[in-house]
C-alpha positions as CSV (number, residue, x, y, z in Angstrom):
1,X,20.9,-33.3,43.3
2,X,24.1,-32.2,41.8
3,X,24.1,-29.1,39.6
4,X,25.5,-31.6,36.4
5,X,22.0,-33.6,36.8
6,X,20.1,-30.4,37.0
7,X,21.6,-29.2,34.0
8,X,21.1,-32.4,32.2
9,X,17.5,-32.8,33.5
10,X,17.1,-29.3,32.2
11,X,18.3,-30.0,29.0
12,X,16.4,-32.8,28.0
13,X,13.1,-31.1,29.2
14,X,13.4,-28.2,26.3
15,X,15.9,-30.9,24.1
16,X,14.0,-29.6,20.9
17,X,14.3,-25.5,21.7
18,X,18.1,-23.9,21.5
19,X,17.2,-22.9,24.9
20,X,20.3,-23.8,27.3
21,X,19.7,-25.1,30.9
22,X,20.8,-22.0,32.3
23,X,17.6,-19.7,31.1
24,X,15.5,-22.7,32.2
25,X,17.0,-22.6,35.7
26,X,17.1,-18.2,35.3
27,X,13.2,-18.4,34.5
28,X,12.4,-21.4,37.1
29,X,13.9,-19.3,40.0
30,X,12.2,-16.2,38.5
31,X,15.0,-14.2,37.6
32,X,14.3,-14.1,34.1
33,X,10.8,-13.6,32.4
34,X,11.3,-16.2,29.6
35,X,13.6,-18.5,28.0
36,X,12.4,-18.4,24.2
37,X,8.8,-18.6,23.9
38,X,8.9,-20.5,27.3
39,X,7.7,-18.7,30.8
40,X,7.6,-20.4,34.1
41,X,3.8,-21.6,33.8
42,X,5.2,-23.6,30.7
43,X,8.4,-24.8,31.5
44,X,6.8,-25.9,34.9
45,X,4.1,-27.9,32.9
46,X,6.5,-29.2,30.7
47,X,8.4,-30.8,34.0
48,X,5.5,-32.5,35.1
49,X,4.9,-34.3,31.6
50,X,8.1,-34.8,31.9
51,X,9.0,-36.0,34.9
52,X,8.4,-38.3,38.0
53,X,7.2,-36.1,40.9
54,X,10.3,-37.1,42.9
55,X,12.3,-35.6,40.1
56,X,10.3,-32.9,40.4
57,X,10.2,-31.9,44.1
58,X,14.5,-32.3,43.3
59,X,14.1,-29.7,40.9
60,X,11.8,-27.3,42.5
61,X,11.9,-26.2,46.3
62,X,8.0,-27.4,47.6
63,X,7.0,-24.1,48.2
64,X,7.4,-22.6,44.9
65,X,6.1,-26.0,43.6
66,X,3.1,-25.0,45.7
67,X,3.0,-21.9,43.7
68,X,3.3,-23.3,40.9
69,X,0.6,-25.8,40.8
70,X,-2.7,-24.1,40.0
71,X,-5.8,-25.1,38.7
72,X,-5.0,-23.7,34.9
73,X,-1.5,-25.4,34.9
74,X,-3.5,-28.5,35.5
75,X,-6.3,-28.2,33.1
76,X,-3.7,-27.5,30.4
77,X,-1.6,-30.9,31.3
78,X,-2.2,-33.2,28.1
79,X,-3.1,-36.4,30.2
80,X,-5.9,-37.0,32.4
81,X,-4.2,-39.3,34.9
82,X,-1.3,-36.9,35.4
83,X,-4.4,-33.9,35.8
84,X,-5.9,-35.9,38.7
85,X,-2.6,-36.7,40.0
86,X,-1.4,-33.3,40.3
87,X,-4.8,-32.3,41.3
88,X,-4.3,-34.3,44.4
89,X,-0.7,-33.5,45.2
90,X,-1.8,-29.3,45.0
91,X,-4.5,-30.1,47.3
92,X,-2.1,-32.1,49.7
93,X,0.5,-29.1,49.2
94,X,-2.1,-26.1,50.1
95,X,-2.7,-28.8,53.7
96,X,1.1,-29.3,54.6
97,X,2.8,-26.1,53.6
98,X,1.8,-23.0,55.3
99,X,0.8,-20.2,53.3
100,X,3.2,-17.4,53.5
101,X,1.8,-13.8,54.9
């Protein structure tokens, strides 16, 4: 993906929030805490509401989406489709992707 569609992608996910795609990205690749009253939990479930998975996994290396995707992220998402859904893909992740160590 090119860094101008990241940015944009970025920018529309937070389009209501003075929050510029640069503290996104900064808190995404965990080298920032926050961006506003957004941390990586939220910004992460705010992605998946978002956005198609393929977006997604263009966004986010697999690993960290790995990570990422935990039972309480899931819970909190708003829909119940996209909660089995990602259910599913984090239980298809934690097969595929070795766990580091």
């Amino acid at each position: 993906m090119k860094t101008s569609e990241r940015i944009k992608l970025l920018n529309q996910v937070l389009w209501d929030y003075n929050i510029s795609a640069k503290e996104i990205d900064a808190v995404l690749t965990g080298r920032k805490e926050s961006a506003g009253h957004y941390n990586r939990e939220r910004i992460f479930r705010k992605l998946l509401e978002s956005y198609s998975w393929f977006t997604i996994i263009q966004l986010i290396p697999p690993h960290d989406i790995k990570l990422l995707l935990t039972n309480q992220v899931i819970n909190k998402l708003r829909s119940p489709s996209l909660r089995n859904k990602y259910e599913f893909v984090r239980e298809r992740l934690h097969q595929i992707i070795p766990t580091s160590g």
